[in-house]
C-alpha positions as CSV (number, residue, x, y, z in Angstrom):
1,X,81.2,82.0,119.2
2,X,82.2,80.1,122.3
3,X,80.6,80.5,125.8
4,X,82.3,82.8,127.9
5,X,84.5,84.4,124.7
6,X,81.9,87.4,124.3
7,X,83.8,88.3,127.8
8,X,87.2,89.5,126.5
9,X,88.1,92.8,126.1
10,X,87.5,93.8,122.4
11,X,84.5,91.6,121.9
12,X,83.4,93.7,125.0
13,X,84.3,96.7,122.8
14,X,82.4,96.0,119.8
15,X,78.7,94.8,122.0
16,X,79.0,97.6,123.2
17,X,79.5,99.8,120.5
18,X,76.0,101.4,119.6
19,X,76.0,102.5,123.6
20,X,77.5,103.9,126.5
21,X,79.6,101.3,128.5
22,X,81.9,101.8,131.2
23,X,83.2,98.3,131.2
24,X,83.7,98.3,127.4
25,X,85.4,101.7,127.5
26,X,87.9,100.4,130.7
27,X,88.5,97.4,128.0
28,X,89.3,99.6,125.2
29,X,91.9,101.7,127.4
30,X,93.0,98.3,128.9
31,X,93.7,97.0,124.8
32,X,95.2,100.5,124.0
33,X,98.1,100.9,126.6
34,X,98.8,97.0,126.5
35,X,99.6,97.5,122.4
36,X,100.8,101.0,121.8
37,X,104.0,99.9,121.2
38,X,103.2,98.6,117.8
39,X,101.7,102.1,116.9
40,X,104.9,104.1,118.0
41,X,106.6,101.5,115.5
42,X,104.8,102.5,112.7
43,X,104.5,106.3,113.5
44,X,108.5,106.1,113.6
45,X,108.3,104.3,110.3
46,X,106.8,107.4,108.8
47,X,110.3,109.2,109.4
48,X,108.9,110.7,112.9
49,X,111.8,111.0,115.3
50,X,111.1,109.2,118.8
51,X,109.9,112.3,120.6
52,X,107.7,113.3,118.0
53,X,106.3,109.7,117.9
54,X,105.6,109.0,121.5
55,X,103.7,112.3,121.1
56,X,101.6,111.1,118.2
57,X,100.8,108.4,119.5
58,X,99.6,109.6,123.4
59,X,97.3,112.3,121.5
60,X,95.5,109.3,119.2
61,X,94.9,107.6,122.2
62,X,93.4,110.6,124.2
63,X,91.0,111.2,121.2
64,X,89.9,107.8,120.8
65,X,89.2,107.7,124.2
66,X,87.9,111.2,125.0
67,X,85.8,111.1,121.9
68,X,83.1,109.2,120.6
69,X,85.4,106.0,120.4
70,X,83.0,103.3,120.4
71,X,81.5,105.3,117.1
72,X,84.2,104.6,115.5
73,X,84.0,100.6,115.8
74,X,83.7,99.1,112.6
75,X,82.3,95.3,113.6
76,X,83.4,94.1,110.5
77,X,87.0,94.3,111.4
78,X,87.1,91.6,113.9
79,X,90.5,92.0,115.0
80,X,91.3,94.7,117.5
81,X,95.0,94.4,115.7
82,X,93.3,96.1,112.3
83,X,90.8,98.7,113.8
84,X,94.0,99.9,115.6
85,X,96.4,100.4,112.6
86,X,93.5,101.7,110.4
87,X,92.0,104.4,113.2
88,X,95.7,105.4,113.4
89,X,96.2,106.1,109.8
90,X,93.5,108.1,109.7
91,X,94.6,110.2,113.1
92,X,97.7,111.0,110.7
93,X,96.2,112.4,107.8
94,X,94.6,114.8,110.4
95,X,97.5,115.1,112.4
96,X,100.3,116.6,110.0
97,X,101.6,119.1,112.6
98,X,103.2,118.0,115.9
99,X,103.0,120.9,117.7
100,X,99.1,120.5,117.3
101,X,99.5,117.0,118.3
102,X,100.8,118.2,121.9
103,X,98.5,120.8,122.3
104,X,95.6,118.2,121.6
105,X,96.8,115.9,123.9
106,X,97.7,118.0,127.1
107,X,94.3,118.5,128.2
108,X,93.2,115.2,127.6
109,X,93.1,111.7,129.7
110,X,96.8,110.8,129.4
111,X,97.7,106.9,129.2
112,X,100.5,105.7,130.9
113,X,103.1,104.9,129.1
114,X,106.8,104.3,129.0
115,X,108.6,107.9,128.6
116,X,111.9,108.2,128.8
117,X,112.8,105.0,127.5
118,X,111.9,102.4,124.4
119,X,111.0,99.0,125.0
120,X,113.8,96.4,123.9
121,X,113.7,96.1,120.5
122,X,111.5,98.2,120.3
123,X,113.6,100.6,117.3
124,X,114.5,99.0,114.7
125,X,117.7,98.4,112.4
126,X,118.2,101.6,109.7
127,X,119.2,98.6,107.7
128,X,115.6,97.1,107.9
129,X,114.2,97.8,104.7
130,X,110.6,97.6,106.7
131,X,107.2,99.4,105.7
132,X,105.5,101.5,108.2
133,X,102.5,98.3,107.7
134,X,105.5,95.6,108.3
135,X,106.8,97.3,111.3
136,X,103.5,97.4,113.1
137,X,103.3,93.7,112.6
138,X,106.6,92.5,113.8
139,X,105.9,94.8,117.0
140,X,102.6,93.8,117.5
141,X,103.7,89.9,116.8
142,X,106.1,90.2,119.4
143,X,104.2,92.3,121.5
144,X,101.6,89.2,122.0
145,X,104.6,86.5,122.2
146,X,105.8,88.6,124.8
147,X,102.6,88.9,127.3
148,X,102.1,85.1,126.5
149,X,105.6,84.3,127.9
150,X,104.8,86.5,130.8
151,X,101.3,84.7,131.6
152,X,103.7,81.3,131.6
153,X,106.5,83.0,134.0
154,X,103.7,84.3,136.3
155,X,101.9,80.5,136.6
156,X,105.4,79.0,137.2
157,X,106.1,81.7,139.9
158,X,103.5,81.2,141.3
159,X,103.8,76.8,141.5
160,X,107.6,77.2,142.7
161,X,108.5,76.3,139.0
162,X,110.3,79.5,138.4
163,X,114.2,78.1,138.7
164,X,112.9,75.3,136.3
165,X,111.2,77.7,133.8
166,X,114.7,80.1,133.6
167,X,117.1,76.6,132.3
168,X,113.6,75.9,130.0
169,X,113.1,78.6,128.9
170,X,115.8,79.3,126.5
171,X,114.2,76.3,124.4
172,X,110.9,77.6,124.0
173,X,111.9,81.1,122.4
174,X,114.3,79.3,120.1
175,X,117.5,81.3,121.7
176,X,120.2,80.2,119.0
177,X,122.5,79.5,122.3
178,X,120.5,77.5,124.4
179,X,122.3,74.8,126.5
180,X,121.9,71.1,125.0
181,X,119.1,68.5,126.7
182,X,122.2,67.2,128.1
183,X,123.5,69.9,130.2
184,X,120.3,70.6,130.7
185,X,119.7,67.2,132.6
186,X,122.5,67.2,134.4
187,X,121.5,71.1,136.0
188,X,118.4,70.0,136.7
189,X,118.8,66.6,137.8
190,X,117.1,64.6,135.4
191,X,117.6,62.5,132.7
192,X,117.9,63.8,129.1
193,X,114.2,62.5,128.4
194,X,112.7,63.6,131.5
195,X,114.1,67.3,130.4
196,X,112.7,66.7,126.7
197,X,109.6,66.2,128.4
198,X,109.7,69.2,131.0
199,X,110.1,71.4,127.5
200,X,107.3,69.8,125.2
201,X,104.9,70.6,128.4
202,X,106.0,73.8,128.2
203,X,105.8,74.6,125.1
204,X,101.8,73.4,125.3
205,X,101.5,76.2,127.9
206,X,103.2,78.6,126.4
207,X,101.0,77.8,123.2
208,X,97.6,78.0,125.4
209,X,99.0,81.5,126.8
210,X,99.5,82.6,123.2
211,X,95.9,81.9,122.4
212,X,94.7,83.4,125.3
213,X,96.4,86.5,124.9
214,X,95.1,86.7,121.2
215,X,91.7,85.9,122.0
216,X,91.7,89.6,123.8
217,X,92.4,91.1,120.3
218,X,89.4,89.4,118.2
219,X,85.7,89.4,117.9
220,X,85.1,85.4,117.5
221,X,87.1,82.6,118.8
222,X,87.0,81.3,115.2
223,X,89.8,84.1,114.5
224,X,92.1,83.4,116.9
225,X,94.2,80.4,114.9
226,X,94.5,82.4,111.6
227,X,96.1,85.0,114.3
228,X,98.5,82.2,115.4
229,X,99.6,81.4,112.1
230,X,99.8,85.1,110.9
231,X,101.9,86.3,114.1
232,X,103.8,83.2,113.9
233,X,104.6,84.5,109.5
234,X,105.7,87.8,111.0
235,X,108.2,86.4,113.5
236,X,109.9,83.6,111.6
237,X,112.1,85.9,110.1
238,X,113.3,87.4,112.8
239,X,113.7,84.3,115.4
240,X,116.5,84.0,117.0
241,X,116.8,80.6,116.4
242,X,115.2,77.5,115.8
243,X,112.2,76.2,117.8
């Protein structure tokens, strides 16, 4: 393991598992409201309606949290994406009822989250012929492409590169649409290479944000590209266009 990755969040989580640890407990809650949209995907996959689902899904977090969470840790799943989707399962085969679910989840620590209102793209297609399993993937997978693109619109914001980023941009998620290099030049002011350029270096950012957002999710650094490749598998299908 690399210096310095012990520091993010789940690694935090699993050092500090045979103990009691604020900061690993803050990193857990920080993991669990930044990914519970993947959960709500799969809980609606098991034929829950969205009501029902949200609710299932705030009172599994406000017993991992309120109970003996860090007991519940298995080191040996390294990814912060699997302990997730298998502690839920077994939430659900104790959690059959949803009126219990509501009762067990009012008097507990309530997360944040987004009521009211689903996250784009958030319910899927009745055509999608997706598993409750595949569902959680694809949510997850574009859960983390969407925090990455986030960490790259926050740096350019922040070096007056926003107006830039928002012509790039459709070129780095692959939007079937996307204006040609040569428009593009001519917006911008540059020549057609110059704007080829532009996009290669942000597609390296993009790419370092993507890794950085995964490393939060696993237990070694070591992990991190065969999460790349697997988010990138889940996605493909489902791009809207080319790279």
């Amino acid at each position: 393991m690399s210096a310095g990755f012990s520091t993010t969040r789940w690694s935090q989580v699993l050092a500090a598992r045979d103990g009691s640890d604020t900061a690993a407990r803050d990193a857990l809650e920080t993991l669990c409201q930044t990914y519970w949209h993947p959960l709500y995907a799969f809980v609606r996959r098991q034929g829950y309606d969205p009501d029902a689902a949200r609710d299932l899904v705030q009172a599994y977090f406000a017993e991992l949290l309120e109970k003996h969470f860090l007991g519940a840790v298995d080191p040996a799943r390294g990814r912060f994406r699997s302990f997730l989707l298998g502690s839920l399962k077994h939430f659900l085969s104790h959690e059959r009822d949803r009126e219990r679910a509501l009762k067990r989840g009012g008097n507990a620590r309530i997360l944040s989250l987004d009521e009211g209102t689903d996250a784009p793209g958030l319910e899927l297609p009745a055509s999608d012929q997706l598993t409750p399993e595949e569902a959680f993937e694809r949510q997850w997978a574009w859960t983390v492409l969407e925090r990455a693109l986030a960490r790259v619109r926050k740096a350019a914001r922040e070096s007056q590169g926003q107006a830039q980023l928002e012509v790039l941009e459709p070129h780095l998620t692959g939007d079937a649409g996307r204006t040609p290099y040569s428009e593009v030049a001519e917006q911008l002011g540059l020549s057609e290479g110059a704007v080829r350029a532009a996009v290669l270096r942000l597609r390296k950012r993009f790419g370092r944000a993507l890794r950085a957002e995964i490393a939060q999710t696993v237990a070694d650094s070591a992990d991190v590209d065969d999460e790349v490749r697997r988010l990138l598998t889940v996605v493909r299908p489902w791009q809207k266009g080319p790279p």
